[in-house]
Backbone bond lengths (Angstrom), bond angles and torsions (degrees), N, CA, C in turn:
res aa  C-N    CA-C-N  psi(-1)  N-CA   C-N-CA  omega(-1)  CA-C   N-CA-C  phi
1 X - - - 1.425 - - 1.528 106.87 -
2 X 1.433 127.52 138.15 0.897 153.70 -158.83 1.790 110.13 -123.94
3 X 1.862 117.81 131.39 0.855 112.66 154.55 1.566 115.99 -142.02
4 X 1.288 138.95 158.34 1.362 138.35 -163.21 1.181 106.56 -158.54
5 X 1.557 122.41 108.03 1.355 111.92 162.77 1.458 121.71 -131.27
6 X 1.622 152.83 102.70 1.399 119.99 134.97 1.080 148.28 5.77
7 X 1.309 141.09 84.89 1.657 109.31 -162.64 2.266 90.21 -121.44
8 X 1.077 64.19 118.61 1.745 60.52 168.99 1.834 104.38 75.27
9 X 1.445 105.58 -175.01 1.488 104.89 167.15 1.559 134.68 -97.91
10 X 1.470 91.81 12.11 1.357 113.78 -167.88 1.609 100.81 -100.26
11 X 1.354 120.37 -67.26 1.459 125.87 -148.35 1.637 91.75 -104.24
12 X 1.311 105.30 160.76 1.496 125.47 174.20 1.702 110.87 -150.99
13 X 0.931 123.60 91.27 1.105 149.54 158.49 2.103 136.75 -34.74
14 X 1.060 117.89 93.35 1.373 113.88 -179.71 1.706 121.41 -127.94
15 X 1.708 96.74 145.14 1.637 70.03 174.67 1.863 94.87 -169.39
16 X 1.190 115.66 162.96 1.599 98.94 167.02 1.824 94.50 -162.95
17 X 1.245 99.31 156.41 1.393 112.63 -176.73 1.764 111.24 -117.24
18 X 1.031 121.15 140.39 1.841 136.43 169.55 1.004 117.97 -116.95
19 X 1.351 105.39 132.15 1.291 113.73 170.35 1.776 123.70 -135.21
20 X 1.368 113.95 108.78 1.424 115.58 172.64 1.603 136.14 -96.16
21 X 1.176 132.67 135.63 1.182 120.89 162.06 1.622 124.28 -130.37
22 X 1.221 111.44 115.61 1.593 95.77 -170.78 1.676 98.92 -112.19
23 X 0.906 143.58 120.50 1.805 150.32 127.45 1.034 123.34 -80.40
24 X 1.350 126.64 109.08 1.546 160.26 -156.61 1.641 101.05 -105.59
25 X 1.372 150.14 103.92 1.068 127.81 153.98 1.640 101.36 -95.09
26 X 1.430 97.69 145.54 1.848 86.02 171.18 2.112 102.68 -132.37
27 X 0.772 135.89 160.67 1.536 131.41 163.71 1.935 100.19 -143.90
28 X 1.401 94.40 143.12 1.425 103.67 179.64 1.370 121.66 -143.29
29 X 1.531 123.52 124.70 1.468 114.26 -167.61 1.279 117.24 -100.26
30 X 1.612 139.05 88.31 1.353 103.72 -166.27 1.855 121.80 -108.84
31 X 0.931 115.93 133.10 1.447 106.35 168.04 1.620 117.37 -127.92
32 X 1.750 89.07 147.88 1.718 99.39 -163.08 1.740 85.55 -120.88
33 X 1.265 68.10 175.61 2.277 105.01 155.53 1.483 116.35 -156.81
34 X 1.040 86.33 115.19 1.840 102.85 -177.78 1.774 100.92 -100.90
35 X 1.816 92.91 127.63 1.224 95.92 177.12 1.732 116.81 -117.81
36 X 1.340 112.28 143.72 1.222 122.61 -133.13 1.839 101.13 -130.87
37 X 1.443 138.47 124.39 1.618 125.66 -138.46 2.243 83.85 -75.61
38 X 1.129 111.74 2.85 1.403 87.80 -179.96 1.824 113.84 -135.85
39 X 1.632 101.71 -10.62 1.172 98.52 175.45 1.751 95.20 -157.50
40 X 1.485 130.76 172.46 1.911 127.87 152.99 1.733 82.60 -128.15
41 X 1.684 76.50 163.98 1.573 128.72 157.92 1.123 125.06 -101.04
42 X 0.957 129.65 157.72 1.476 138.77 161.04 1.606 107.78 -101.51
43 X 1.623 113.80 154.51 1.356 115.39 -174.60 1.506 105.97 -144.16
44 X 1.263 117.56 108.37 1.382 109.16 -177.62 2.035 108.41 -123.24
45 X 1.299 103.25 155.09 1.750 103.15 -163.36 1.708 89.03 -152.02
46 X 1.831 92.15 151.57 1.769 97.79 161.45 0.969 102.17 -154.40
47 X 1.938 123.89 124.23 0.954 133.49 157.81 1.426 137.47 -86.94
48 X 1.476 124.70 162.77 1.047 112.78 173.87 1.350 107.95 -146.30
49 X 1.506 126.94 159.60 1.114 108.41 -174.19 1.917 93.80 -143.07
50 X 0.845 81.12 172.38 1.868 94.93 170.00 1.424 129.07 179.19
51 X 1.699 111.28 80.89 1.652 115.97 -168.82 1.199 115.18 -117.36
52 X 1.656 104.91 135.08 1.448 102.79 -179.47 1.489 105.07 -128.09
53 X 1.573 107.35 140.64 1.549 117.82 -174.32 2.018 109.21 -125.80
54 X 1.100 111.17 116.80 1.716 133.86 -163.06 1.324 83.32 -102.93
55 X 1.709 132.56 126.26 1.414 153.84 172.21 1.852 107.68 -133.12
56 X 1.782 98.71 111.79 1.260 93.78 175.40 1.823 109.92 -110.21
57 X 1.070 155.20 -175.39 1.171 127.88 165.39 2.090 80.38 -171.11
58 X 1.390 116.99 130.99 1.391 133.33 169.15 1.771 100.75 -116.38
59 X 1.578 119.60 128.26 1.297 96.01 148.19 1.623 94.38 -137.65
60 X 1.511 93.00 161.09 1.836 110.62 172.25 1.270 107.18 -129.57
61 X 1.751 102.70 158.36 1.234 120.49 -173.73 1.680 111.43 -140.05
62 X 1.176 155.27 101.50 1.251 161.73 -171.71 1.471 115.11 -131.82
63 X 1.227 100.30 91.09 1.684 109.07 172.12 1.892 98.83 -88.61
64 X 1.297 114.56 130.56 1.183 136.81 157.46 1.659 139.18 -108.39
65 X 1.654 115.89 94.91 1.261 96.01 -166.31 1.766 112.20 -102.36
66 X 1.045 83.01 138.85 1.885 101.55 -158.50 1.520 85.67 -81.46
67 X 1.142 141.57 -49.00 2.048 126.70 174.82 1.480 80.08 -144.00
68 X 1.765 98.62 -166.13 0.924 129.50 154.71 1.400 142.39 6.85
69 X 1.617 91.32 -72.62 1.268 110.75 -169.07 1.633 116.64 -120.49
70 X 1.497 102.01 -13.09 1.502 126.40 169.01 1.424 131.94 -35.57
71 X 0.604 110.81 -174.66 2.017 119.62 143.00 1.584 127.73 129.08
72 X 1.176 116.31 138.45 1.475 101.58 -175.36 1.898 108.49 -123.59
73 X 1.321 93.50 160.82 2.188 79.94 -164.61 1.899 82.58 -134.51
74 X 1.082 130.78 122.56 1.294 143.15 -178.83 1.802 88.01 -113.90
75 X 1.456 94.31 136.82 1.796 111.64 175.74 0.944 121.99 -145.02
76 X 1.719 124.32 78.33 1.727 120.15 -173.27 1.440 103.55 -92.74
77 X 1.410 122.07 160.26 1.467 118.11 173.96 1.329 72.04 -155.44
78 X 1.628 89.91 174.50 2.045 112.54 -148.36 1.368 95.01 -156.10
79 X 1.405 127.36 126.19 1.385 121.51 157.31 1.615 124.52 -136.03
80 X 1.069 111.79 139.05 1.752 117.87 -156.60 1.547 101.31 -114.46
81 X 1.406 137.77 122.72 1.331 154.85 -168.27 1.174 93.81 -122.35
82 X 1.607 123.49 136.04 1.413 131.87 150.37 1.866 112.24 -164.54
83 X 1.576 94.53 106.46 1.476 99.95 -179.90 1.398 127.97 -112.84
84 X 1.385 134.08 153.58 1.108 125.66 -174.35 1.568 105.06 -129.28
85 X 1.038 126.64 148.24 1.437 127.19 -170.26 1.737 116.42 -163.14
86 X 1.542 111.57 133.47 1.495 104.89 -151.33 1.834 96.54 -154.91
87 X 1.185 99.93 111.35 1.556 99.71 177.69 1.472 106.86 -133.58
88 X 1.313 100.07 132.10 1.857 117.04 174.88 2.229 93.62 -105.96
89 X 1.305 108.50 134.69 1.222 122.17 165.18 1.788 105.05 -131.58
90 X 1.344 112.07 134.19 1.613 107.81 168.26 1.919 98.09 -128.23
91 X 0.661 127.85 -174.48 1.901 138.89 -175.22 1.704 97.82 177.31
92 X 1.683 80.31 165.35 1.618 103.55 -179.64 1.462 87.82 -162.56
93 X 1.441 111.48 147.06 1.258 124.43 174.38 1.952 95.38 -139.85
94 X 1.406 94.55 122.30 1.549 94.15 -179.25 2.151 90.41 -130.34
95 X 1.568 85.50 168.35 1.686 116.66 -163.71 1.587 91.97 -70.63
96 X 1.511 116.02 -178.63 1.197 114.03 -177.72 1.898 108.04 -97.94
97 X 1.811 97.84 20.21 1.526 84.71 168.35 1.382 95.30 -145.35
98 X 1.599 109.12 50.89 1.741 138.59 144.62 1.376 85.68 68.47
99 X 1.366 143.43 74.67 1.381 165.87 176.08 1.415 105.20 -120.99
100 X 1.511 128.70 126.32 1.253 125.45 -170.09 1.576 93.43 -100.59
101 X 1.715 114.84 129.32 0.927 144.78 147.44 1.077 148.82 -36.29
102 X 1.450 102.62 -83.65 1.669 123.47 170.06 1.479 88.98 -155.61
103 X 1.119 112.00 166.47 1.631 123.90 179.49 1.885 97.99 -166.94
104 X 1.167 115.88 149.45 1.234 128.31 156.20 1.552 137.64 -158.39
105 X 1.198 117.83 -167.14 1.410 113.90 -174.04 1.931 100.46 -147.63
106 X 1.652 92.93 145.48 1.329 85.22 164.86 1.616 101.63 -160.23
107 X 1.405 122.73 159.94 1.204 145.85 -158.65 1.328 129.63 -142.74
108 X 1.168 116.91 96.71 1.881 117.96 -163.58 1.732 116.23 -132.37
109 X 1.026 96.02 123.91 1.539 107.61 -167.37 1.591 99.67 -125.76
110 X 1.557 104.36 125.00 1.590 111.45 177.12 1.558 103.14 -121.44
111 X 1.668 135.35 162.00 1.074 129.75 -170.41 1.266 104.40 -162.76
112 X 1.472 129.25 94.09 1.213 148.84 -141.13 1.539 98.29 -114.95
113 X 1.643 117.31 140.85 1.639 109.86 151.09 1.634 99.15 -157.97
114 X 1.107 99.30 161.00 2.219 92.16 178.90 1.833 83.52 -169.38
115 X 1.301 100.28 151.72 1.862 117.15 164.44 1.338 105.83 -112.83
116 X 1.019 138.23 156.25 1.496 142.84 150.50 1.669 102.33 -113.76
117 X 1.382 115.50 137.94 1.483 121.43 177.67 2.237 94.53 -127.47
118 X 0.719 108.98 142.54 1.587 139.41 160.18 1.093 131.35 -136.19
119 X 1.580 121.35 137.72 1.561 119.24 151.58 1.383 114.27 -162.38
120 X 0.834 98.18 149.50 1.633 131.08 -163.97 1.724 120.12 -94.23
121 X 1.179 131.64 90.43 1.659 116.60 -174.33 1.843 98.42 -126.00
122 X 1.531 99.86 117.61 1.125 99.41 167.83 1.824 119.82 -118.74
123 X 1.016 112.28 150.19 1.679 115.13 -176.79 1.335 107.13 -101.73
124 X 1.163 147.28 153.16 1.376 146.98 164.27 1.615 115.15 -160.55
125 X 1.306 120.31 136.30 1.231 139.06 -145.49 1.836 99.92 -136.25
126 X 1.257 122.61 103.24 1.141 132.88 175.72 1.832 101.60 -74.76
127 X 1.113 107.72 139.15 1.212 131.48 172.20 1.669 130.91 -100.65
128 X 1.321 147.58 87.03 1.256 126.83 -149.27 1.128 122.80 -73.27
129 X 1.491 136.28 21.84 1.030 146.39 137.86 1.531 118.18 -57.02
130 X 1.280 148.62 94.24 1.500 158.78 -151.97 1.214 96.66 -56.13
131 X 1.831 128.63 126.64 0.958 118.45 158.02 1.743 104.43 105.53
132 X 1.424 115.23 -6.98 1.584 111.45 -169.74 1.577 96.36 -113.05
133 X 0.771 106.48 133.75 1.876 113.69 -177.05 1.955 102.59 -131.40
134 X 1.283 110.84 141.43 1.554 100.57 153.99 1.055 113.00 -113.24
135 X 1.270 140.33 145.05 1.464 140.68 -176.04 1.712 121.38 -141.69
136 X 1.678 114.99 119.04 1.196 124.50 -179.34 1.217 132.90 -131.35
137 X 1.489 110.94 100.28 1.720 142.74 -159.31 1.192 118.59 -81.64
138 X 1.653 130.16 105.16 1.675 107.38 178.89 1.641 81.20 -139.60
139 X 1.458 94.78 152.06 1.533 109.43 -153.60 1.460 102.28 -145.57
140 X 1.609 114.50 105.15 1.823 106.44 -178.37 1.545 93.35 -107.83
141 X 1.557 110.49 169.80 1.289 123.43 170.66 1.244 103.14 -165.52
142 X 1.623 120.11 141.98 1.640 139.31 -151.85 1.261 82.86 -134.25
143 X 1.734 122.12 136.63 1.308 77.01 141.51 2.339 80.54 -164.36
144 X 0.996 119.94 120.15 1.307 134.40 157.70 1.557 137.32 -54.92
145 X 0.895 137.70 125.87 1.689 143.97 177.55 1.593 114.52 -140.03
146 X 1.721 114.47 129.15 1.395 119.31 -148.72 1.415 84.89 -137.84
147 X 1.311 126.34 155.56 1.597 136.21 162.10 1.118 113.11 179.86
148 X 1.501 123.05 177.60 1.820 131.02 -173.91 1.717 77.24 171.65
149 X 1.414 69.59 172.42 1.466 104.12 -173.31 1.650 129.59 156.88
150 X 1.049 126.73 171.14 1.332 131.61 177.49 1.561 146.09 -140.39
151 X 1.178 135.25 162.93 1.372 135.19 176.38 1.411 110.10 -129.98
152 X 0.921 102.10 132.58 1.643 102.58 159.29 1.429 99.68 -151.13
153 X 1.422 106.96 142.56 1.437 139.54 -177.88 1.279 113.16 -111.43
154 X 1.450 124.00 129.46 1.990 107.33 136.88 1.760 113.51 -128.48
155 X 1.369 105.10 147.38 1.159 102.71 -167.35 1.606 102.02 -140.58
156 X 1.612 114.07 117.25 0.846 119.26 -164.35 2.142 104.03 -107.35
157 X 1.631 114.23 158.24 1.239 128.56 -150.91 1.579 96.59 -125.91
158 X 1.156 138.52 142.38 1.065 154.27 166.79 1.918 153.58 -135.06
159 X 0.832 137.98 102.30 1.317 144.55 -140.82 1.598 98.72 -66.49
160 X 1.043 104.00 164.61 1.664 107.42 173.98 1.701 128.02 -45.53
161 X 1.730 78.49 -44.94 1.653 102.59 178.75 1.716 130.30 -60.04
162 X 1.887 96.64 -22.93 1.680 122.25 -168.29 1.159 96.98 92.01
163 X 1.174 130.95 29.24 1.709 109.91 154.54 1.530 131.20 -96.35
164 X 0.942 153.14 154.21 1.418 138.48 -133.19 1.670 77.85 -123.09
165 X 1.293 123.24 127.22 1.090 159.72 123.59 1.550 127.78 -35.23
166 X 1.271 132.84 -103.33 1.567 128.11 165.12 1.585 115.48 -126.71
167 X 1.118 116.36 150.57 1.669 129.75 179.74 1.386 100.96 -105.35
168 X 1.737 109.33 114.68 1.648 101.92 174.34 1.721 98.25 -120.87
169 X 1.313 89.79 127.13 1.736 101.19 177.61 1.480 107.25 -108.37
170 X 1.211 95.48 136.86 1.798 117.80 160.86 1.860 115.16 -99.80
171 X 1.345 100.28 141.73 1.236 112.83 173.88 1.317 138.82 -165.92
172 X 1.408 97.53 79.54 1.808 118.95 -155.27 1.466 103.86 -92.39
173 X 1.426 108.18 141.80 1.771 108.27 161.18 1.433 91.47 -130.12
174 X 1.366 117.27 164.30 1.337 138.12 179.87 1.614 116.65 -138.88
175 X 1.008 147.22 151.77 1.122 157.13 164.85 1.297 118.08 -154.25
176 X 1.492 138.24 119.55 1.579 137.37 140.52 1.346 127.36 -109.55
177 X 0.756 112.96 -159.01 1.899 137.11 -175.96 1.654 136.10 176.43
178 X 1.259 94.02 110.17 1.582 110.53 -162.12 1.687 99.15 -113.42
């Protein structure tokens, strides 16, 4: 979205706003057979996914000329991040006389958001000497990034025979701030 205005003989006015949203679900089934110079496996997996990403973005533009030779041009732009992201994976890997192996599961959820703020104000002062300008630039920028999230795994081990051997679990959380 777009806005543009003139207002008067002084100010000139710009500005436009964006907006995105993308959500992706994806799921995938795969199964193999890996062959091996003395024996294969079979390899079977299912994913799933489900991510969503929120994009805001503002920018402005306002040139102001104070006379003649004056003028001041202020330029903030703004941008808003917020994502969500979520994947389930499970597998099984069995022998080539369908004997379960190892098999597992895992589960990871991330949860993202950050703004960026800028702006820009410059002054400039024409000189009537051709070619002489004064010019004065001050330039701030803010800008935050937040997330957490987690994994947890279990992954289970198995003997030739199908007897379960050891269960190794994962179970991570994360959080920062930048």
């Amino acid at each position: 979205m777009n806005y543009n205005n003139i207002i008067g003989t002084q100010l000139d006015f710009q500005s436009n706003y964006f907006y995105n949203r993308y959500n992706p679900n994806t799921e995938s089934h795969i199964q193999r057979q890996y062959f091996l110079p003395d024996s294969s496996y079979f390899y079977k997996q299912n994913s799933f996914a489900d991510n969503l990403n929120n994009n805001h973005r503002l920018n402005l533009n306002m040139l102001y000329q104070l006379d003649s030779s004056s003028s001041i041009r202020v330029t903030p732009s703004f941008s808003y991040q917020k994502t969500r992201n979520k994947s389930e994976t499970d597998y099984q890997t069995l022998s080539e006389n369908n004997m379960l192996t190892n098999e597992g599961f895992s589960n990871n959820i991330a949860n993202n958001e950050g703004y960026n703020f800028r702006n820009d104000i410059i002054y400039r002062k024409k000189f009537h000497r051709k070619g002489r300008t004064f010019s004065l630039s001050l330039q701030t920028n803010l800008n935050q990034s937040t997330g957490d999230g987690s994994l947890n795994s279990i992954n289970s081990f198995y003997t030739p025979a199908g007897a379960l051997i050891k269960k190794d679990t994962l179970n991570q959380r994360k959080q920062y701030r930048g």
